[in-house]
Biotite code that builds the C-alpha atoms (Angstrom):
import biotite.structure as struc

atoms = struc.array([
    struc.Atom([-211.206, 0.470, 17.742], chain_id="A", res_id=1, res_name="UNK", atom_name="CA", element="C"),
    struc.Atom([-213.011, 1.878, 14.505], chain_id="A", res_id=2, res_name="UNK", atom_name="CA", element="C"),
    struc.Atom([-209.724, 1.474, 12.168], chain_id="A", res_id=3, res_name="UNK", atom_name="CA", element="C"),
    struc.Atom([-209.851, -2.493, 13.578], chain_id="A", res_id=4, res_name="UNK", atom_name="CA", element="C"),
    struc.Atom([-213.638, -3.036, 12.461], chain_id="A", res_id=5, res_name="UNK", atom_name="CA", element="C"),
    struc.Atom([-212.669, -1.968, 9.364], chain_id="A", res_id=6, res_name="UNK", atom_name="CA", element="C"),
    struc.Atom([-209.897, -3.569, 8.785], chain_id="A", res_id=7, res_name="UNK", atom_name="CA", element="C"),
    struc.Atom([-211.253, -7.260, 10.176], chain_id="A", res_id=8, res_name="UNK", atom_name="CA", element="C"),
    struc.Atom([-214.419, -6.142, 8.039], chain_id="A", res_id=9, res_name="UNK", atom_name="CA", element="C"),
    struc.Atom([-213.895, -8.750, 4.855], chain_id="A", res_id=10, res_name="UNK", atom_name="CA", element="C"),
    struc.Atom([-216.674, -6.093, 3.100], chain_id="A", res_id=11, res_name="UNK", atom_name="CA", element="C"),
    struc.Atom([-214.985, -4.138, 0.616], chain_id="A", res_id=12, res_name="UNK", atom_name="CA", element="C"),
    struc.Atom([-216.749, -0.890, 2.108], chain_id="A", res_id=13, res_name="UNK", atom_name="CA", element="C"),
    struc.Atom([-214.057, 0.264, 4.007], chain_id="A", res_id=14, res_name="UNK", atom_name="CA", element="C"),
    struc.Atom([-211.812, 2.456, 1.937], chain_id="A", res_id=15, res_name="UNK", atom_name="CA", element="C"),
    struc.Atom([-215.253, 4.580, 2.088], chain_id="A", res_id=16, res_name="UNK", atom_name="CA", element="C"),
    struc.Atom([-215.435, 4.232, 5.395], chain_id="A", res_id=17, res_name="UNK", atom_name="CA", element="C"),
    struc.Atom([-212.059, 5.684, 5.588], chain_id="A", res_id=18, res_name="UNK", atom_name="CA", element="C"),
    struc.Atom([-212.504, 8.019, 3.262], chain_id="A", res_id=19, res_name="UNK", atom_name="CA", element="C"),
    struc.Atom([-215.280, 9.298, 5.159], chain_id="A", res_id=20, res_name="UNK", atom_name="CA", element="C"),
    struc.Atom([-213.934, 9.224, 8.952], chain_id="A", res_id=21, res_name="UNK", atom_name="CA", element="C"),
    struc.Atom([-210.194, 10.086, 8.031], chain_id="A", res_id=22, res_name="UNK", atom_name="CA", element="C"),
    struc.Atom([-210.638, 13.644, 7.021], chain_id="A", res_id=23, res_name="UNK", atom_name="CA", element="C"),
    struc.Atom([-213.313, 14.515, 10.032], chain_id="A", res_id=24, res_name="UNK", atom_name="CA", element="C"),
    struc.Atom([-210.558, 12.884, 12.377], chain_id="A", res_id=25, res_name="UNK", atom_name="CA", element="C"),
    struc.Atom([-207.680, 14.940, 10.852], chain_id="A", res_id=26, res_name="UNK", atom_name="CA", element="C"),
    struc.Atom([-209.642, 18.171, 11.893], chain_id="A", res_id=27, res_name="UNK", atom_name="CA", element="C"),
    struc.Atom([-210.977, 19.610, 8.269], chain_id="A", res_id=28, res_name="UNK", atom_name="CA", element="C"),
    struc.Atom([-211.487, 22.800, 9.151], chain_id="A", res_id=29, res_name="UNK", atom_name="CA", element="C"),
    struc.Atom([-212.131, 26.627, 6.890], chain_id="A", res_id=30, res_name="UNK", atom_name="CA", element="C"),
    struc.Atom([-208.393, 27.768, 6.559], chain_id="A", res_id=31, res_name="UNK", atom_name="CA", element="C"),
    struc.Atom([-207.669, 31.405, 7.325], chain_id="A", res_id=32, res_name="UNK", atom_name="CA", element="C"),
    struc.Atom([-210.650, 31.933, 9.366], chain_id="A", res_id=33, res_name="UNK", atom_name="CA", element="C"),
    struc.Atom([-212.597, 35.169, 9.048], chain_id="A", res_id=34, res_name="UNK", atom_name="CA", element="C"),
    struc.Atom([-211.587, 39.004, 9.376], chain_id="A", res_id=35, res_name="UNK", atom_name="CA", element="C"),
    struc.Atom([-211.931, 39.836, 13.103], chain_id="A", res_id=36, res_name="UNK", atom_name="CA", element="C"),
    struc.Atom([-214.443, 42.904, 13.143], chain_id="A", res_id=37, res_name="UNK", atom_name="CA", element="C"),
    struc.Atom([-213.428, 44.335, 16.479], chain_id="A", res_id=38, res_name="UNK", atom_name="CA", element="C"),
    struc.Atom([-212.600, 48.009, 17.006], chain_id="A", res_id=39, res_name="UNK", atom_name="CA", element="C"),
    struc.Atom([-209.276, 48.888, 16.542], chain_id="A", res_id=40, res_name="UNK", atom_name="CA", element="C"),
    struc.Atom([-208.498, 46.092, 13.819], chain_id="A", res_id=41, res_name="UNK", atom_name="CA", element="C"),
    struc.Atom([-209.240, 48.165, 11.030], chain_id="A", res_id=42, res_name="UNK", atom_name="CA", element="C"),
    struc.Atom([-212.101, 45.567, 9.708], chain_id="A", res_id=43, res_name="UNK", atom_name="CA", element="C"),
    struc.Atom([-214.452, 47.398, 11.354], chain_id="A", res_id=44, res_name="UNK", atom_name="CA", element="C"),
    struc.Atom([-213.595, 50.446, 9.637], chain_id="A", res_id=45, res_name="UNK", atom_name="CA", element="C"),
    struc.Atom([-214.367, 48.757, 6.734], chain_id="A", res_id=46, res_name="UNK", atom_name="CA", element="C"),
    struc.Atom([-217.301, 47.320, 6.981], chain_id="A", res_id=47, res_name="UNK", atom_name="CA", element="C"),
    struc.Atom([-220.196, 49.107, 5.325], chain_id="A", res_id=48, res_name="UNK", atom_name="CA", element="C"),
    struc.Atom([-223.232, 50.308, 7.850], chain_id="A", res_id=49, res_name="UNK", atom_name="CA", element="C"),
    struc.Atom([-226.321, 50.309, 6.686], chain_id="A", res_id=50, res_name="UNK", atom_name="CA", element="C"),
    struc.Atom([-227.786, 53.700, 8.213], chain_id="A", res_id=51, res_name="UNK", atom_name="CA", element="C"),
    struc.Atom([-230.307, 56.522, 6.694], chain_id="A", res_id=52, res_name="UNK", atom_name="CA", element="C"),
    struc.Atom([-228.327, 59.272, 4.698], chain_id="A", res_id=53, res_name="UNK", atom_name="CA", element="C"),
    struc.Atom([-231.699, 60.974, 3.348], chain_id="A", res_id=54, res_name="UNK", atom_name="CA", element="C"),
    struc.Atom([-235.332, 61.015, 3.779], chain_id="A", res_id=55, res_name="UNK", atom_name="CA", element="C"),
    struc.Atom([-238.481, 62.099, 1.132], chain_id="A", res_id=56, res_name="UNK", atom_name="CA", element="C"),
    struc.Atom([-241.890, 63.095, 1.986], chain_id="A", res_id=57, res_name="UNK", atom_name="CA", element="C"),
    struc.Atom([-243.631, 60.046, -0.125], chain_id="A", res_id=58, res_name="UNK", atom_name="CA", element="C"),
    struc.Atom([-246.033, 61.472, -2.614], chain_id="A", res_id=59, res_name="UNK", atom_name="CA", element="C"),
    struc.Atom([-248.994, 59.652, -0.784], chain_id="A", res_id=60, res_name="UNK", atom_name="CA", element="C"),
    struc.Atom([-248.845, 61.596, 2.151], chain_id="A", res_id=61, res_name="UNK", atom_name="CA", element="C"),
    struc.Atom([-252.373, 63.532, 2.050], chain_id="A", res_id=62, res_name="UNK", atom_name="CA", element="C"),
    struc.Atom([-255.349, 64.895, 4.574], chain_id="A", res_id=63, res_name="UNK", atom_name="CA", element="C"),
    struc.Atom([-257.368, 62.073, 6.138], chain_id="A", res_id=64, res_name="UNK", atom_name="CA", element="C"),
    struc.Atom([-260.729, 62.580, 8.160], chain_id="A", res_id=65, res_name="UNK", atom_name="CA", element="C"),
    struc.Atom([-263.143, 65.448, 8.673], chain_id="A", res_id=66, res_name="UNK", atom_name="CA", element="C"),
    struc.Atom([-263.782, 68.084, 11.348], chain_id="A", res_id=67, res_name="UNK", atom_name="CA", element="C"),
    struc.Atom([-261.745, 67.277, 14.732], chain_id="A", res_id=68, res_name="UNK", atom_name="CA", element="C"),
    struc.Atom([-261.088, 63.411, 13.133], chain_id="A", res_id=69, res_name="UNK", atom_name="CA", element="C"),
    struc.Atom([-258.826, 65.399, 10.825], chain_id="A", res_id=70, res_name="UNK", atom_name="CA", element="C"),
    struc.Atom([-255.483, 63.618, 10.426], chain_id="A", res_id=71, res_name="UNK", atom_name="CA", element="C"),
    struc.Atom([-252.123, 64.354, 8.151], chain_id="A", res_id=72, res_name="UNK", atom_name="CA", element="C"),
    struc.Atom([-251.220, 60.803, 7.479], chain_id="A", res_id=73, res_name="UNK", atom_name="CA", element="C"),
    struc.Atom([-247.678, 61.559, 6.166], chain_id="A", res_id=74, res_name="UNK", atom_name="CA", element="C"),
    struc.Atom([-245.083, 58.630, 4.853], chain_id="A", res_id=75, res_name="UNK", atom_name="CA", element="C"),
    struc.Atom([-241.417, 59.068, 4.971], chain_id="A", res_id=76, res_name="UNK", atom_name="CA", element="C"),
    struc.Atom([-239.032, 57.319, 3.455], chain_id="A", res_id=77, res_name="UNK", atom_name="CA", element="C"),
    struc.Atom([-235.361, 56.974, 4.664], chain_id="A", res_id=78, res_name="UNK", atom_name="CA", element="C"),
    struc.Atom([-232.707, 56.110, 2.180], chain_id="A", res_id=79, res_name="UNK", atom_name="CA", element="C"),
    struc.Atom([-229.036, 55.016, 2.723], chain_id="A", res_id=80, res_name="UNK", atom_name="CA", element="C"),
    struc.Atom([-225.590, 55.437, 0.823], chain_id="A", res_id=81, res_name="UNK", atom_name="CA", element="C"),
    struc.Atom([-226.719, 53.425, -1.930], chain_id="A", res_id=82, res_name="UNK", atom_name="CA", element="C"),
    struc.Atom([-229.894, 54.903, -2.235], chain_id="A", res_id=83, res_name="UNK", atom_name="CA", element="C"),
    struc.Atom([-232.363, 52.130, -1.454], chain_id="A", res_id=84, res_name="UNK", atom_name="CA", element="C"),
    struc.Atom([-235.320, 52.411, 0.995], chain_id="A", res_id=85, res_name="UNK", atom_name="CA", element="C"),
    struc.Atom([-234.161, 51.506, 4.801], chain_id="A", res_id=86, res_name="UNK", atom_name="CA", element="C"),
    struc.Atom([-235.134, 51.945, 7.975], chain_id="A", res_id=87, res_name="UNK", atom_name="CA", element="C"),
    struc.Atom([-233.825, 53.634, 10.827], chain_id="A", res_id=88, res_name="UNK", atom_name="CA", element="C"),
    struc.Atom([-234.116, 54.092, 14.977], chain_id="A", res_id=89, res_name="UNK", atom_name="CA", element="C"),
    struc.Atom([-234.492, 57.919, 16.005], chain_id="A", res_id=90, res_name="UNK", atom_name="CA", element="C"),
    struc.Atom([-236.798, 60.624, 16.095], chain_id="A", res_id=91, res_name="UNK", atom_name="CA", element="C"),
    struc.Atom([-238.975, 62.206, 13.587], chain_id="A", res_id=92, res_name="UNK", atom_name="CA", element="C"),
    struc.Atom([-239.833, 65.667, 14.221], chain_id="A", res_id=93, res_name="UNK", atom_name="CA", element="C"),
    struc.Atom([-242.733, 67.229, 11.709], chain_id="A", res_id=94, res_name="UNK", atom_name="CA", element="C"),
    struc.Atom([-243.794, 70.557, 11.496], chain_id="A", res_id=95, res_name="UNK", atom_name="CA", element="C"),
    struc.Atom([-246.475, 72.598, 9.567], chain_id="A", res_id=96, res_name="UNK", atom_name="CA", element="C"),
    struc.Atom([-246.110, 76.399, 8.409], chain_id="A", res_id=97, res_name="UNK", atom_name="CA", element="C"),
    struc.Atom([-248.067, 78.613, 6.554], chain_id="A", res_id=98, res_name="UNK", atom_name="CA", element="C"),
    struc.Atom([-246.803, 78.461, 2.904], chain_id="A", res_id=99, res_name="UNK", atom_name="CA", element="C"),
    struc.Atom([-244.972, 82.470, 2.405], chain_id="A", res_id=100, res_name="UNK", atom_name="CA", element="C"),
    struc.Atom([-246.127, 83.987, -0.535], chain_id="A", res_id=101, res_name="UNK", atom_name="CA", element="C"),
    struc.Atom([-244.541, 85.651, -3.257], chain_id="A", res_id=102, res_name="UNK", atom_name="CA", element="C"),
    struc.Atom([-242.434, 88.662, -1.116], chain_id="A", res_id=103, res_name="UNK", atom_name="CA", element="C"),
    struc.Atom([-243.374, 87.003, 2.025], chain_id="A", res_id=104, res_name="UNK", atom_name="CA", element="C"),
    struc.Atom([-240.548, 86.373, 4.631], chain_id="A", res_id=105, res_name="UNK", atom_name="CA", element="C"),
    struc.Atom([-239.033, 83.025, 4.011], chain_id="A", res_id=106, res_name="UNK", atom_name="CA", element="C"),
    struc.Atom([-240.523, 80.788, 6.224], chain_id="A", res_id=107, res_name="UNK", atom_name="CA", element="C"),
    struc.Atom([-244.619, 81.731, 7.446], chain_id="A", res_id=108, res_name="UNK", atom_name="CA", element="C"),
    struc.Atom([-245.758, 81.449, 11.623], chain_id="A", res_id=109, res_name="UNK", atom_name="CA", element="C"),
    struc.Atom([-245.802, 77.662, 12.588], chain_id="A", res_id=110, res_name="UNK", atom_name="CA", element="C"),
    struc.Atom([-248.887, 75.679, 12.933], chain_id="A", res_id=111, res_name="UNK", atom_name="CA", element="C"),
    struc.Atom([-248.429, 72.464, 14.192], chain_id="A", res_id=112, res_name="UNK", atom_name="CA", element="C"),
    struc.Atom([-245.169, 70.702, 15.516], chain_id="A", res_id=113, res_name="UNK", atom_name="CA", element="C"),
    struc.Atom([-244.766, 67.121, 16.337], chain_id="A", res_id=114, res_name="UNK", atom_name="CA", element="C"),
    struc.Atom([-242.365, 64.544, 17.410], chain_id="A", res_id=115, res_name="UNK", atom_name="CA", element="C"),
    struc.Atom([-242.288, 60.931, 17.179], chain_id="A", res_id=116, res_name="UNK", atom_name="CA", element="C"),
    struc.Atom([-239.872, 58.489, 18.375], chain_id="A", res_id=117, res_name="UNK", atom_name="CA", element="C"),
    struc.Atom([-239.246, 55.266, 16.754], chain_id="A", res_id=118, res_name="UNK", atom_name="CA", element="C"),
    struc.Atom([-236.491, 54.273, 19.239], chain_id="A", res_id=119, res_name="UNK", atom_name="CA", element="C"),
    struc.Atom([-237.836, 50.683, 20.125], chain_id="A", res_id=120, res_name="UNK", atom_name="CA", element="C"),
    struc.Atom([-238.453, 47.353, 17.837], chain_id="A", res_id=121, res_name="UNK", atom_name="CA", element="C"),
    struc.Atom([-242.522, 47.763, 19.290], chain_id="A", res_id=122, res_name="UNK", atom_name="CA", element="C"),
    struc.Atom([-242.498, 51.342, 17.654], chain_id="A", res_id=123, res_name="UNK", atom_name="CA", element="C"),
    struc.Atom([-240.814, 50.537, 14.698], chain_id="A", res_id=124, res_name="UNK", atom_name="CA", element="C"),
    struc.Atom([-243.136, 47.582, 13.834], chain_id="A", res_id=125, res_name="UNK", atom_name="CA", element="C"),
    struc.Atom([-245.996, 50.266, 14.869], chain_id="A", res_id=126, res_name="UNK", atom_name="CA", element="C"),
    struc.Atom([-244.519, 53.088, 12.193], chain_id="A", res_id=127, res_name="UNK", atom_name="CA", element="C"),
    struc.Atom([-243.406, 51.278, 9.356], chain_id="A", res_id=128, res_name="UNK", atom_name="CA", element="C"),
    struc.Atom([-245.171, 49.680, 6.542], chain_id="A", res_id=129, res_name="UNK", atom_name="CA", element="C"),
    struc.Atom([-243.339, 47.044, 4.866], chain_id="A", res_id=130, res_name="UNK", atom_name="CA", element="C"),
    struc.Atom([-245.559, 47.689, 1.992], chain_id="A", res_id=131, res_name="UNK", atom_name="CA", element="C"),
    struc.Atom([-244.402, 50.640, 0.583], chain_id="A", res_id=132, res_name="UNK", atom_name="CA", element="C"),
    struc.Atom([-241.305, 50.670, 2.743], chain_id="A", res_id=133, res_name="UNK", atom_name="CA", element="C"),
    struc.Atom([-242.241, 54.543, 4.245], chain_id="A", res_id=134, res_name="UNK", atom_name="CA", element="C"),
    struc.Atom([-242.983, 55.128, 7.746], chain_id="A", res_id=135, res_name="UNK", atom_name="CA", element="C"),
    struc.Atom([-246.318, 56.173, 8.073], chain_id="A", res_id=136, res_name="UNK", atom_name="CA", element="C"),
    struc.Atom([-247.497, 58.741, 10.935], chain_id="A", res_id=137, res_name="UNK", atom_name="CA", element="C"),
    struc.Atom([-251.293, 60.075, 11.285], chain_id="A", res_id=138, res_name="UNK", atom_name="CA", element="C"),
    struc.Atom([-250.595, 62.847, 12.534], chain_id="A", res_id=139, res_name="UNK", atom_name="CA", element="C"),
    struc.Atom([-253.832, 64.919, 13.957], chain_id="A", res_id=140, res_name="UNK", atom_name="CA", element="C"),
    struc.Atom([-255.020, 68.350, 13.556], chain_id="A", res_id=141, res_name="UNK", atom_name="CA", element="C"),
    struc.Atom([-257.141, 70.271, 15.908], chain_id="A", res_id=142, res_name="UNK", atom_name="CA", element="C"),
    struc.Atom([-259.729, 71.389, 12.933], chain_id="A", res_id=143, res_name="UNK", atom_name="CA", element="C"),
    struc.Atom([-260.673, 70.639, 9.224], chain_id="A", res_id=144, res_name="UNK", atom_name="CA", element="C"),
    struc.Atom([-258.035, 70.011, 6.637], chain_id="A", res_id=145, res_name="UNK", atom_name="CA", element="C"),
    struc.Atom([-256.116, 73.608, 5.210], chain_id="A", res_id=146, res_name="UNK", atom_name="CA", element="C"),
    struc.Atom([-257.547, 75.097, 2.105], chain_id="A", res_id=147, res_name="UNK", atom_name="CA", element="C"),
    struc.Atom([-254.251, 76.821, 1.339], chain_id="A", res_id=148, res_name="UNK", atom_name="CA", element="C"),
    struc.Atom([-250.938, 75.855, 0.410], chain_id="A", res_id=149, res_name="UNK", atom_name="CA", element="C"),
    struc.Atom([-248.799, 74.733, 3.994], chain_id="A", res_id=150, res_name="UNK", atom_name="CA", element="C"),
    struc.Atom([-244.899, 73.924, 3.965], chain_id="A", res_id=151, res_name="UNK", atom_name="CA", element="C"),
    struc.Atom([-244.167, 70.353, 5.475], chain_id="A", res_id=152, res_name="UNK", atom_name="CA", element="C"),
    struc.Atom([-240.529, 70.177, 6.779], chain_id="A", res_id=153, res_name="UNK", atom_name="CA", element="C"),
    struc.Atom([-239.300, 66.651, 8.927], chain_id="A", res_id=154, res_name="UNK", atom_name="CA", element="C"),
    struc.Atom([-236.231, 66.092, 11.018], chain_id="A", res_id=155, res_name="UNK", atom_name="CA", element="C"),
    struc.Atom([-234.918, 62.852, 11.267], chain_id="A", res_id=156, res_name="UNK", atom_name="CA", element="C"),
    struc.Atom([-232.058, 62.590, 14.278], chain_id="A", res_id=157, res_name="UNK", atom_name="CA", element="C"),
    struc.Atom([-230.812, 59.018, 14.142], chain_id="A", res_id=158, res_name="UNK", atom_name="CA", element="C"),
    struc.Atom([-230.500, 57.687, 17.728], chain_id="A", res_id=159, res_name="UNK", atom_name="CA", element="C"),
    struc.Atom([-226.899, 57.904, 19.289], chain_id="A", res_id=160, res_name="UNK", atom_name="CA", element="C"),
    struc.Atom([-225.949, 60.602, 16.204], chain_id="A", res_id=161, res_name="UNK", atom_name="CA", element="C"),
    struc.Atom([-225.609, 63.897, 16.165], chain_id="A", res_id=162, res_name="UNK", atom_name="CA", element="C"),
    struc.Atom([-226.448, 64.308, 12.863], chain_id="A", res_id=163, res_name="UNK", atom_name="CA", element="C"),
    struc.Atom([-230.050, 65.502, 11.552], chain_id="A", res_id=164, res_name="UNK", atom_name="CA", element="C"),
    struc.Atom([-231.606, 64.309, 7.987], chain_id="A", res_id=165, res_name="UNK", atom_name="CA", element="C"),
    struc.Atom([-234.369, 67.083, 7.215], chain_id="A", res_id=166, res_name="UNK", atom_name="CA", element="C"),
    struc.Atom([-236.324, 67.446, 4.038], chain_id="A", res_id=167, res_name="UNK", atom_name="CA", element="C"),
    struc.Atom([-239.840, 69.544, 3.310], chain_id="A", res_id=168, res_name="UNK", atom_name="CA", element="C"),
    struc.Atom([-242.704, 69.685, 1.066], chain_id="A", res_id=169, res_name="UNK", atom_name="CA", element="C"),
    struc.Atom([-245.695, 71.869, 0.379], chain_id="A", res_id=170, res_name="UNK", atom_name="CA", element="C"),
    struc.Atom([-249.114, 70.483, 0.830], chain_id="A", res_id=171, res_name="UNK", atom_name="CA", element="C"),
    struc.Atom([-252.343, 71.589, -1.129], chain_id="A", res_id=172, res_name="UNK", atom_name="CA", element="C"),
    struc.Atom([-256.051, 70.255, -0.245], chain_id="A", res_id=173, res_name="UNK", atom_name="CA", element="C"),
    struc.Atom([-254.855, 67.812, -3.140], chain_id="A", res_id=174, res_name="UNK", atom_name="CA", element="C"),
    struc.Atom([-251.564, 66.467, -2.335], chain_id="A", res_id=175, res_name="UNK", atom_name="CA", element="C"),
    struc.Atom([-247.545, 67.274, -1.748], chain_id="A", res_id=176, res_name="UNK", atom_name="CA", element="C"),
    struc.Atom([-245.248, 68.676, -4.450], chain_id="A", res_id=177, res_name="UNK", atom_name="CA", element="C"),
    struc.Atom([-241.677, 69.593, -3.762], chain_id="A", res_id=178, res_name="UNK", atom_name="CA", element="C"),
    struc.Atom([-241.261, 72.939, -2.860], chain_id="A", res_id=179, res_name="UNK", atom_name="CA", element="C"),
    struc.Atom([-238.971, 73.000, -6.272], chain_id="A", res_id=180, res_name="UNK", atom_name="CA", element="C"),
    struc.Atom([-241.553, 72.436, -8.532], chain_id="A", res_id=181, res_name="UNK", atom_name="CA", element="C"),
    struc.Atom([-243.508, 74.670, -10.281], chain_id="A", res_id=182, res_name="UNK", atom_name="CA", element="C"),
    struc.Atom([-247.009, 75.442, -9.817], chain_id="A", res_id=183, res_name="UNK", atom_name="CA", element="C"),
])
C-alpha cells in the first residue's frame, strides 16, 4: 500500500520517503547485541562492583553540645578500589577507649560502643551527606565532652559480606589526628 502511494505520487519526494521507510522495514537493528551479564557467563566476573574497600574518620568529626546534650558528631568516609568517596549498605559499629599512655597496655577500658545500621535507602538518605560525601552520625554521650586524649576505632561490615573495613583515630577536646601522627 505505502510503496504504491509513492510510486503513483508524481512528487519527486519519494526516494526520501524510501530512504526513510526502507531501512526501518528491513529491521535496522545494533549488530552483536550486548555481553550477557548472567552468572556463569564469565561477564559477570568481569564487571567491576562498585563496593567500599576502606573507610577514614573525616577530619571534621569533633564534640558537639554541652552537659547531657553532648554529642560526637563523627563523619566517615567509605572509599572503593579506585579510591574515590562511595557509599555503602551495612553496619557501622563505633567505639570510644581511653587513649593508653606511654607503657600503658595497648588498648585502654572502653567507654562508649555504638552501632548503626544503614541497611535501608530511608537510612541511608538519613546518614549521608551528599555534601561532603561522609556519613555523618551524632553520636551521644551520657556527660560533658572528654578533656583527655580518647581512641576512636569504626567497623564497617558491608551487608551480605563477611568482610569488616575498620579504621581509628584519637580525639582531643580540639579535634581527630591519626593515631600515626605525632603529637
Amino acid at each position: 500500500m505505502l510503496l504504491r502511494m509513492v510510486y503513483a505520487s508524481s512528487s519527486p519526494r519519494w526516494p526520501l520517503i524510501l530512504a526513510l521507510v526502507l531501512p526501518a522495514v528491513a529491521g535496522c537493528s545494533f549488530k552483536g547485541g550486548l555481553p550477557p551479564l548472567l552468572p556463569g557467563t564469565g561477564a559477570a566476573d568481569k564487571v567491576w562492583q562498585i563496593h567500599p574497600v576502606r573507610l577514614r574518620v573525616y577530619p571534621s568529626t569533633a564534640y558537639a553540645g554541652q552537659g547531657k546534650d553532648t554529642t560526637l558528631d563523627t563523619r566517615i568516609e567509605l572509599f572503593d578500589e579506585a579510591g574515590d568517596s562511595c557509599k555503602g549498605v551495612g553496619i557501622f559499629r563505633f567505639e570510644l577507649y581511653a587513649h593508653p599512655r606511654a607503657g600503658e597496655p595497648a588498648l585502654g577500658p572502653r567507654l562508649y560502643a555504638w552501632e548503626v545500621p544503614v541497611l535501608t535507602l530511608d537510612q541511608n538518605r538519613r546518614q549521608y551527606d551528599s555534601i561532603t560525601r561522609t556519613y555523618l552520625f551524632h553520636l551521644r554521650l551520657d556527660g560533658p565532652a572528654p578533656t583527655s586524649p580518647l581512641l576512636l576505632t569504626v567497623t564497617f561490615v558491608p551487608a551480605g559480606s563477611a568482610t569488616r573495613l575498620e579504621t581509628h583515630a584519637i580525639l582531643t577536646p580540639s579535634g581527630v589526628r591519626s593515631p600515626d601522627s605525632d603529637g
